[in-house]
C-alpha positions in Angstrom: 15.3 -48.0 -12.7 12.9 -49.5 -9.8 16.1 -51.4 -8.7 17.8 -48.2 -8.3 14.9 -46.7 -6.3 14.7 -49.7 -3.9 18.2 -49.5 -3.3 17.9 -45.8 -2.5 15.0 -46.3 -0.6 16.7 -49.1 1.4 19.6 -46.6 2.2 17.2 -44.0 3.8 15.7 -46.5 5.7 18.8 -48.0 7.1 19.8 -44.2 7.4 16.3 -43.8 9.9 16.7 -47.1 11.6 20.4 -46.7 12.8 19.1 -43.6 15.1 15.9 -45.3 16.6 16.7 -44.1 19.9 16.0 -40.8 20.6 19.3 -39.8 21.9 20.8 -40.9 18.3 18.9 -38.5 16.4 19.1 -34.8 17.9 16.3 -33.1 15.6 17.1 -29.7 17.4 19.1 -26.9 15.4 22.3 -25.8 16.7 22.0 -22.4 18.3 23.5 -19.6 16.3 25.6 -17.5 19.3 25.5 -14.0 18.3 28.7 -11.7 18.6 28.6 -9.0 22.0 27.0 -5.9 21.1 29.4 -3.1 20.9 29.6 0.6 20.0 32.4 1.0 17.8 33.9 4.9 18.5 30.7 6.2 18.8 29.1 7.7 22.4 25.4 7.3 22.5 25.0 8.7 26.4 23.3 11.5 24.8 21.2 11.3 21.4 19.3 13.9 19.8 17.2 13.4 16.7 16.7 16.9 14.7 14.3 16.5 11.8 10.7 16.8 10.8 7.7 14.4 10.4 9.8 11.3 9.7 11.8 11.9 12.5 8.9 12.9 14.5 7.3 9.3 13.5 3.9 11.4 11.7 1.9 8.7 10.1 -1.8 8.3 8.4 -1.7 12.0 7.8 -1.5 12.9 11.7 0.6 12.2 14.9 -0.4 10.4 17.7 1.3 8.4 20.3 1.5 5.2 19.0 3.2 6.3 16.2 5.6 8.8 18.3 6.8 5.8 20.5 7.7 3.5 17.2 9.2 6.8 15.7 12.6 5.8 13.9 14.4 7.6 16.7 12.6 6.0 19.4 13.6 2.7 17.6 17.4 3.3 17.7 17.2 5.1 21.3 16.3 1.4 22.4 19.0 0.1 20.5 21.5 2.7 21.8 20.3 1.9 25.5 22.1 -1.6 25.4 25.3 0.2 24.5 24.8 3.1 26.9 22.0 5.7 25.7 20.4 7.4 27.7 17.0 7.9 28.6 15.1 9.4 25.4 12.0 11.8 25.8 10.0 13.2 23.1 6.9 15.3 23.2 4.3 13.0 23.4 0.6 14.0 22.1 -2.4 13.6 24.3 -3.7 10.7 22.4 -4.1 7.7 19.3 -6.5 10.2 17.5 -4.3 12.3 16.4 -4.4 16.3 15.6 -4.7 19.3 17.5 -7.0 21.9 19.0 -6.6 25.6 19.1 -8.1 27.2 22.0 -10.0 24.0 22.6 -11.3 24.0 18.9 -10.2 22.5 15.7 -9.4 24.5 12.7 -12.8 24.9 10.4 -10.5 24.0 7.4 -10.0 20.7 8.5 -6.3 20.9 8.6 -4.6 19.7 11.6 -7.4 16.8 11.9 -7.7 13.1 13.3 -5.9 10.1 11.6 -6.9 8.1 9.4 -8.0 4.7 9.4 -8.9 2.1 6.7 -12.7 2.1 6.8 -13.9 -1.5 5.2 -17.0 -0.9 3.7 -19.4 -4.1 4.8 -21.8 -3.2 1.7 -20.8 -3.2 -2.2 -24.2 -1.9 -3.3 -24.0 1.6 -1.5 -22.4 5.1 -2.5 -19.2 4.1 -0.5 -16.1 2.7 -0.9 -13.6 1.3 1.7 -10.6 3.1 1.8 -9.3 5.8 4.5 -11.1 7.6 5.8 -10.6 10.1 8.8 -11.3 8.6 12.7 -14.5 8.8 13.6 -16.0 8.7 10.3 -18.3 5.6 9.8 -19.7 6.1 6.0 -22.4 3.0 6.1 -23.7 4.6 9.6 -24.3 7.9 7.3 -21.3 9.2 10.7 -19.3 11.8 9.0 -18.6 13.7 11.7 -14.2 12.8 12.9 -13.4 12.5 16.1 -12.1 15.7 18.2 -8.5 15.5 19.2 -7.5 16.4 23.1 -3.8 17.9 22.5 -4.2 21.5 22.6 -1.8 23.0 20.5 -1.4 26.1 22.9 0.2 24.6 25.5 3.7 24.6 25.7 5.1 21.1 27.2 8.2 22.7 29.3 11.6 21.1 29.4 13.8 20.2 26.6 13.0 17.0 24.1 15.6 14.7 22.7 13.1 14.0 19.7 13.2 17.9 17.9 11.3 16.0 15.4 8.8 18.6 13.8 6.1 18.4 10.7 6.6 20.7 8.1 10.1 21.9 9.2 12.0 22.9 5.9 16.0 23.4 6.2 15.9 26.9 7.2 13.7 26.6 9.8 16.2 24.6 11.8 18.0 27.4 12.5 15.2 29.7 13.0 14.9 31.8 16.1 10.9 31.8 17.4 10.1 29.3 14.7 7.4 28.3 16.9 5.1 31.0 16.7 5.1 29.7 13.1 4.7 25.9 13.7 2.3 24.1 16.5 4.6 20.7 16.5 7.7 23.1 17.5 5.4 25.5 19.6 4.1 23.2 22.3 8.1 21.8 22.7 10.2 24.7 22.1 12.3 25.8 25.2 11.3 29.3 25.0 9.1 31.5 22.4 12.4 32.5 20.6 14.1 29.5 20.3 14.9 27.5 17.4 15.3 23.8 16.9 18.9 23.7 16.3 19.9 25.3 19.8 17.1 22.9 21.9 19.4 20.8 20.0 22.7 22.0 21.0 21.5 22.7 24.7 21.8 19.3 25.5 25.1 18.5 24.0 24.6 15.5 22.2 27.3 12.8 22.0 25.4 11.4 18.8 22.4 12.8 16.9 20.3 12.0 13.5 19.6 14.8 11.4 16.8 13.7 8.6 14.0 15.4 5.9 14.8 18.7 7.6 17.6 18.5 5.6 15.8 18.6 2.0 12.8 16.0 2.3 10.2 19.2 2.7 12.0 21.5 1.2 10.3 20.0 -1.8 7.9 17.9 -0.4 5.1 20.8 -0.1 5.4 21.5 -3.6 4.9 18.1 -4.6 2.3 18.1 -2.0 0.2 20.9 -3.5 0.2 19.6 -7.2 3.0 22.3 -7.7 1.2 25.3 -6.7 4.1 26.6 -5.6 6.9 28.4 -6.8 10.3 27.3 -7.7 12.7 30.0 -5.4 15.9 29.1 -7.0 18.0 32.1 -6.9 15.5 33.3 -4.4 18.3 33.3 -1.5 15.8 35.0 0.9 13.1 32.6 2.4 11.5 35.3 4.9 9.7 35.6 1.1 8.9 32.0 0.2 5.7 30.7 0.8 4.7 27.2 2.2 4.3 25.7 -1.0 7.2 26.8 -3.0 10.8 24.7 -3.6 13.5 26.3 -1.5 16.8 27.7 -3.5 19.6 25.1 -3.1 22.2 27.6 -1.5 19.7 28.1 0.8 19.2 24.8 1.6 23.4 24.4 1.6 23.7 26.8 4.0 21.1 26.2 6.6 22.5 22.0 6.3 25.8 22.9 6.7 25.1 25.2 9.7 23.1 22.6 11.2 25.8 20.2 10.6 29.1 21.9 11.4 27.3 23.2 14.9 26.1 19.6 15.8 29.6 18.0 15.8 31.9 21.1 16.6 32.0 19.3 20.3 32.6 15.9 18.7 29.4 14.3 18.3 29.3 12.1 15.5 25.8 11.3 14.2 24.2 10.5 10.7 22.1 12.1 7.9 20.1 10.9 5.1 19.8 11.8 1.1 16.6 13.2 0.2 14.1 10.5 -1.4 12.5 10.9 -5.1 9.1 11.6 -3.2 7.5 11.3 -6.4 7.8 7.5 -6.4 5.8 7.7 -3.1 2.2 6.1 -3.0 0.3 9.8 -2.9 2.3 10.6 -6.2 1.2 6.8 -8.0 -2.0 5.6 -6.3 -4.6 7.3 -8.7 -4.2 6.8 -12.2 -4.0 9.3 -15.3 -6.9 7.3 -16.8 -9.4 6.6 -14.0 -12.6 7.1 -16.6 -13.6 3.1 -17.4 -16.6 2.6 -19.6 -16.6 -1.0 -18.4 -16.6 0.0 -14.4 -20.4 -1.7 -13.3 -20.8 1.1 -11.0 -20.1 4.3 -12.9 -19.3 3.1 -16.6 -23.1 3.6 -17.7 -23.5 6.8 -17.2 -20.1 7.6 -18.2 -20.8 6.0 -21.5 -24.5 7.5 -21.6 -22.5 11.1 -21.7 -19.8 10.2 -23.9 -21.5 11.3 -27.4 -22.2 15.1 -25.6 -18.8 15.7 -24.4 -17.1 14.4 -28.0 -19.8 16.9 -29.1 -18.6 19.7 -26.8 -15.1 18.5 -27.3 -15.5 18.6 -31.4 -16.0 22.5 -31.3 -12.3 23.4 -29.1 -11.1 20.2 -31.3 -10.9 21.9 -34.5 -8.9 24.8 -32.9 -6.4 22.5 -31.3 -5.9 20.7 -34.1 -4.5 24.1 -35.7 -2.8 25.0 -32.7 -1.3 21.8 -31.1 -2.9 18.6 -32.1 -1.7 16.8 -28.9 -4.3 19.2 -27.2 -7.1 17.0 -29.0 -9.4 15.7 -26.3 -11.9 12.4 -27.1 -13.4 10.3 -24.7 -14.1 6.4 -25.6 -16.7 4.1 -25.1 -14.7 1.2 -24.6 -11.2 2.3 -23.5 -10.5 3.7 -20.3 -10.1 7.4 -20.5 -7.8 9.8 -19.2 -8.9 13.0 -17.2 -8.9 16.5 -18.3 -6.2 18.7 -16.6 -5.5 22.2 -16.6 -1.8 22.7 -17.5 -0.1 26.0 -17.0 2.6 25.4 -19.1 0.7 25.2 -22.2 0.1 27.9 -24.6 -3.7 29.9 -23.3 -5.8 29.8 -25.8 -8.8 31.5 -24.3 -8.8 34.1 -26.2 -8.8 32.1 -29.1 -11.5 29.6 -28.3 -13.8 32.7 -27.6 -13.0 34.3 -30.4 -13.4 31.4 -32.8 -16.6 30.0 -31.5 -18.5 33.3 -30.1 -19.6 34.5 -34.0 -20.3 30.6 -35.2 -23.2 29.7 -36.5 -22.6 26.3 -35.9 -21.7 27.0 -32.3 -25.2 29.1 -31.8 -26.9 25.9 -33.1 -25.1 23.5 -31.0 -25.7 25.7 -27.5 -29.2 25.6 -29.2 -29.4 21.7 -27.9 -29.0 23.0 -23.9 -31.7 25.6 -24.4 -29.7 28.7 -24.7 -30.3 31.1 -27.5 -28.4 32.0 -29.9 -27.5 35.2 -28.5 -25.9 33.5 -25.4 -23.1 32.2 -28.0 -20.5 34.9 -27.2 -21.0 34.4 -23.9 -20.5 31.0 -23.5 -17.5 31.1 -26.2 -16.1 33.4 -23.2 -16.8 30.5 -20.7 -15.2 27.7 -22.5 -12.2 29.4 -23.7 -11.3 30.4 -19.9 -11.6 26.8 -19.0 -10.4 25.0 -21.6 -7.9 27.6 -22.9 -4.9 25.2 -20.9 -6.6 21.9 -20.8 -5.7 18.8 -22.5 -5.7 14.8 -20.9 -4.1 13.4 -19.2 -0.4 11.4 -20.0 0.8 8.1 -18.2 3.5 10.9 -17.6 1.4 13.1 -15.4 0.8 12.2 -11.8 -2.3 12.6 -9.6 -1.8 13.8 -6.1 -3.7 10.7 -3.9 -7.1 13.5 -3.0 -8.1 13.8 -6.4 -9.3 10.4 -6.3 -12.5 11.9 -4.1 -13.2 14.5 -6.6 -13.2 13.5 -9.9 -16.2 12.9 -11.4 -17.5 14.4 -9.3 -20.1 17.8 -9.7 -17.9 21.2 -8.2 -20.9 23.0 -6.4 -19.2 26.3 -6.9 -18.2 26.1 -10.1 -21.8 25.2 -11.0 -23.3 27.7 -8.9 -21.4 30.4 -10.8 -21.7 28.8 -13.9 -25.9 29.0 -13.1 -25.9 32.1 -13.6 -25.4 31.9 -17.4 -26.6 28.5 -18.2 -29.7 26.9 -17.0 -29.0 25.0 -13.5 -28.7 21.3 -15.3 -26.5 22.6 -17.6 -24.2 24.3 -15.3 -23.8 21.4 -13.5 -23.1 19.4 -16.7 -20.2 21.7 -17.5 -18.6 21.4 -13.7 -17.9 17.7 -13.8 -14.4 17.4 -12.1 -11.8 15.7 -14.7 -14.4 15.2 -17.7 -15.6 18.7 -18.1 -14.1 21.1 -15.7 -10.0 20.2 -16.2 -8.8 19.4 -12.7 -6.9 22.2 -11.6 -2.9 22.6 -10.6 -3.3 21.2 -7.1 -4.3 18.2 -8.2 -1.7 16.9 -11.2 2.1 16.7 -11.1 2.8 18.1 -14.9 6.3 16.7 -15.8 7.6 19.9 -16.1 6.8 20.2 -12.5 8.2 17.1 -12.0 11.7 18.3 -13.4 11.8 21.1 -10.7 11.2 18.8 -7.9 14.3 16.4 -9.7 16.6 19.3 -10.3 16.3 20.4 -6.7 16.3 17.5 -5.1 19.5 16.1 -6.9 21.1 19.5 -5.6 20.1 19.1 -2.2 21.9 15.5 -2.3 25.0 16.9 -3.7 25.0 19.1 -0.9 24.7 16.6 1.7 27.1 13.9 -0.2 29.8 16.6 0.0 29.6 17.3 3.4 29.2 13.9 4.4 32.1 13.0 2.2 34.5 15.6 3.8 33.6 15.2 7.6 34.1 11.1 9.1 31.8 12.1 11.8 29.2 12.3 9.8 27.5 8.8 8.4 25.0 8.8 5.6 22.0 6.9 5.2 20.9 6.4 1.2 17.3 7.1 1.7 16.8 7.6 -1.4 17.9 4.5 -2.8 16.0 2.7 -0.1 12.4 4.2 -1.4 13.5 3.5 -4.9 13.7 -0.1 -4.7 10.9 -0.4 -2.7 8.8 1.4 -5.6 10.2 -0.8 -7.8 10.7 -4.5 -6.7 10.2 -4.0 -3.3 12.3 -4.0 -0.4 13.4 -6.5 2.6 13.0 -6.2 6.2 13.1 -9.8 8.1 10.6 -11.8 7.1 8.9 -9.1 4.9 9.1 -7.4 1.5 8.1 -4.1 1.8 6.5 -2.0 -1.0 5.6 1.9 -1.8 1.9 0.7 -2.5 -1.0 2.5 -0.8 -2.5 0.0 2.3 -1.3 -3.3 1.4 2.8 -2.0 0.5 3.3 -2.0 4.4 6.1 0.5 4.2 4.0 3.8 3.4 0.8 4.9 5.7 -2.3 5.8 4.6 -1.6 9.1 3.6 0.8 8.1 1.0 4.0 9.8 1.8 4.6 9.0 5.6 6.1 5.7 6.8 4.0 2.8 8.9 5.5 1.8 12.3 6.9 -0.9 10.5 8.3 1.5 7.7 10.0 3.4 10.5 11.4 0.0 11.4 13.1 -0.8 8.2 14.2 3.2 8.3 16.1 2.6 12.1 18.0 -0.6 10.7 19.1 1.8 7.8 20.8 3.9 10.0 22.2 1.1 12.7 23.8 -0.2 9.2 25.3 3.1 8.4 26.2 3.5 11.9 28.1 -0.2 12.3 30.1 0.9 8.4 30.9 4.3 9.8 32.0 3.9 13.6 32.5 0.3 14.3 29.6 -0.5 16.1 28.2 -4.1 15.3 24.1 -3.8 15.4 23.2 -5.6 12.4 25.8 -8.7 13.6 25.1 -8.5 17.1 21.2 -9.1 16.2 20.7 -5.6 17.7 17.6 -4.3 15.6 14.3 -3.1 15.8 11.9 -6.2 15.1 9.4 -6.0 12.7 7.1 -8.5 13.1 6.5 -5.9 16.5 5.6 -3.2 13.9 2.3 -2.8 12.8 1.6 -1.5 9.1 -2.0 -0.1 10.8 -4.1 1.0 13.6 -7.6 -0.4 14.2 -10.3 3.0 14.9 -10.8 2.0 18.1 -7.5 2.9 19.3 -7.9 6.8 20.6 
């Protein structure tokens, strides 16, 4: 065997000796020559992107201009400009902080507030943890004051935007006359205070356009959103009725798409929409697990265990009446497993009147309240209290979901819940008995229920049957799989360049901060989706031609000192 290696060796040498010279051995690569860009049958003198916050290029929960100029649109609008696009304006906010102002103040509920920004916390020892956190907010300087945005939401920007890209917009808004007396995004752009998006659409005649999430993302999405506080309007076809939260009817939604569709290429424009995404496989929906209660956590497992004999004690008295009524109702917390939360669940059977019922005349109930210094003659009353809050409670399943903001509430005391609670039980107590997830059940906003779940399924695989149908009958019209994109990102993950992009929260690089909008980068990968659809469906030869948005030029975050 060495004989062979010598002889092998010799040949390499011999190989490296007969080029010495450095003309004989050309280490360069050969240059790959890329094919002329061309646009197929498409015209893209004149594009107009029609959609919501996607399209709009929202990110870490706000919109601000960095974001805005790496929008998806913006992205293809430079692509389209080597092929004869035009010049592409959208309605730029006043700054990187994000937000807005309403008559020079923000709104006291915090809504319509700064970005976010991943705060690293320089200290393990203290009360905070890194994360996101909103600009301007500096937990170890005890700052928790966010920064003021400058765009005032009041003024109207004039002129006509080729980006009708608007938060919040469901499908029938897009056809909705004065729709922004309703919405600030489409307010401060809207041609006139009765206009609606789809005719600052159509006054600018589009050759090409991109129609996306307005056609079904949030017609769903605010449901999810809200931890399905919402209502699910199917056979509701009248939305002047709906509130924000609820799951529009899918006729509803047929008909405003198809309107918005047929109008934007009765003159010829061809342009491209996108399926609707399983937004549950987003990073807000899968970020905070069912079972966040660890007895082995260094930082909160000691007291958790400490309390873990008084709640199986609370939890022993409505025990023995689930057990009767539906043992899967059984809650038990463990010292050495991590436990699930306790969630209210509307679907389930109430049983406060039977919790009250069973405990209020119990002897043994009137002993145990005995232990928290109430007397016996408080029983009924606090038989009343448990049975309202327990009467749809049970943990937590591996099939529930948590909505991302639960994660800074549970375990957590509810000041109002204890306040009121204070004025039957002594103050400790109350506040023993208002512990978010481990003895007050979180309530609806914050857990996805699976039946819940199947509503947002159900609709959302109408609304792509909508779109698949029209796309499939009109060759103007290209279609961008969306949801298969975020699917396999969730899952394996998915590739753009030289990167694999994920659905995790912060280190996924695809979704922002606030767990359902895209990075810049994210946007990225969502503009080559569409220059693919658009080379399959017209001709045009982006992806070849090398013609794409780069995304090593796409950053996954902001620092906090870019305002």
């Amino acid at each position: 065997m060495k004989t062979i290696k010598y002889i092998l060796l010799s040949a390499v040498l011999i190989g490296f000796t007969a080029c010495n010279d450095e003309e004989d051995f050309d280490m360069t690569a050969p240059e790959v020559v890329l094919p002329e860009l061309t646009a197929g049958s498409a015209d893209f003198s004149n594009y107009v992107a029609v959609g919501a916050s996607f399209t709009a290029g929202f990110s870490d929960n706000a919109l601000f201009i960095a974001t805005q100029e790496n929008s998806f649109p913006n992205l293809l609008a430079k692509q389209f400009a080597k092929v004869g696009g035009g010049d592409f304006t959208q309605p730029l906010m006043n700054d990187n902080i994000g937000g807005f102002l309403f008559g020079g103040s923000p709104m006291q509920d915090g809504s319509f507030g700064p970005r976010l920004y991943f705060y690293n916390d320089p200290d393990p020892s203290d009360d905070f943890d890194s994360g996101p956190y909103p600009l301007g907010v500096v937990p170890d300087e005890l700052d928790f004051t966010p920064e003021l945005p400058t765009t005032e939401a009041l003024n109207n920007l004039g002129g006509i935007f080729n980006n009708i890209g608007v938060p919040g917009a469901k499908s029938f808004h897009g056809p909705l006359n004065g729709y922004g007396a309703f919405n600030p995004y489409f307010g401060r752009m809207a041609s006139s205070p009765t206009a609606s998006m789809l005719e600052d659409a159509l006054a600018q005649n589009p050759t090409f356009f991109t129609l996306s999430e307005i056609g079904g993302g949030n017609d769903v999405l605010a449901y999810a959103v809200s931890g399905g506080t919402g209502v699910d309007r199917t056979g509701n076809t009248n939305p002047s009725t709906y509130n924000s939260n609820d799951i529009t009817d899918p006729n509803v939604f047929a008909q405003s798409f198809s309107t918005m569709v047929a109008a934007l290429t009765q003159n010829g424009a061809k342009g491209v929409v996108t399926t609707v995404p399983d937004i549950t496989s987003l990073s807000h929906f899968t970020t905070v697990p069912h079972n966040p209660l660890d007895p082995n956590d260094p930082d909160n497992g000691p007291d958790l265990v400490a309390q873990i004999p008084t709640l199986n004690q609370i939890y022993g008295a409505l025990n023995q009446i689930f057990a009767v009524a539906d043992p899967s109702r059984i809650i038990t917390f463990s010292t050495t497993e991590t436990n699930p939360v306790v969630i209210k669940d509307e679907d389930l059977l109430d049983l406060s009147g039977t919790i009250a019922a069973a405990l209020g005349p119990d002897p043994a109930f009137a002993a145990f309240i005995g232990q928290f210094g109430l007397p016996p003659q408080a029983a009924p009353q606090v038989a009343g209290f448990l049975g309202g809050a327990y009467g749809q409670a049970r943990q937590a399943t591996e099939n529930d979901l948590l909505v991302l903001p639960s994660s800074s509430i549970i375990g957590k005391v509810n000041e109002d819940v204890a306040t009121a609670l204070a004025a039957l039980l002594p103050p400790e107590v109350a506040g023993q008995f208002a512990v978010e997830g481990i003895t007050l059940p979180l309530e609806d906003k914050w857990v996805l229920t699976p039946q819940e779940q199947t509503l947002i399924a159900t609709a959302t695989a109408s609304y792509n049957g909508t779109i698949l149908a029209i796309t499939d009958a009109n060759p103007n019209v290209a279609l961008v799989d969306l949801r298969a994109v975020l699917e396999q990102a969730s899952i394996s993950g998915y590739a753009y360049d030289d990167y694999i992009m994920t659905t995790d929260l912060v280190f996924g690089g695809l979704v922002s901060l606030d767990g359902i909008h895209l990075t810049s980068r994210g946007y990225g990968l969502m503009a080559r989706e569409f220059l693919v659809a658009i080379d399959e469906a017209f001709g045009s030869n982006f992806i070849a031609s090398g013609s794409t948005p780069n995304a090593g030029n796409l950053p996954t975050n902001f620092s906090s000192s870019l305002q």
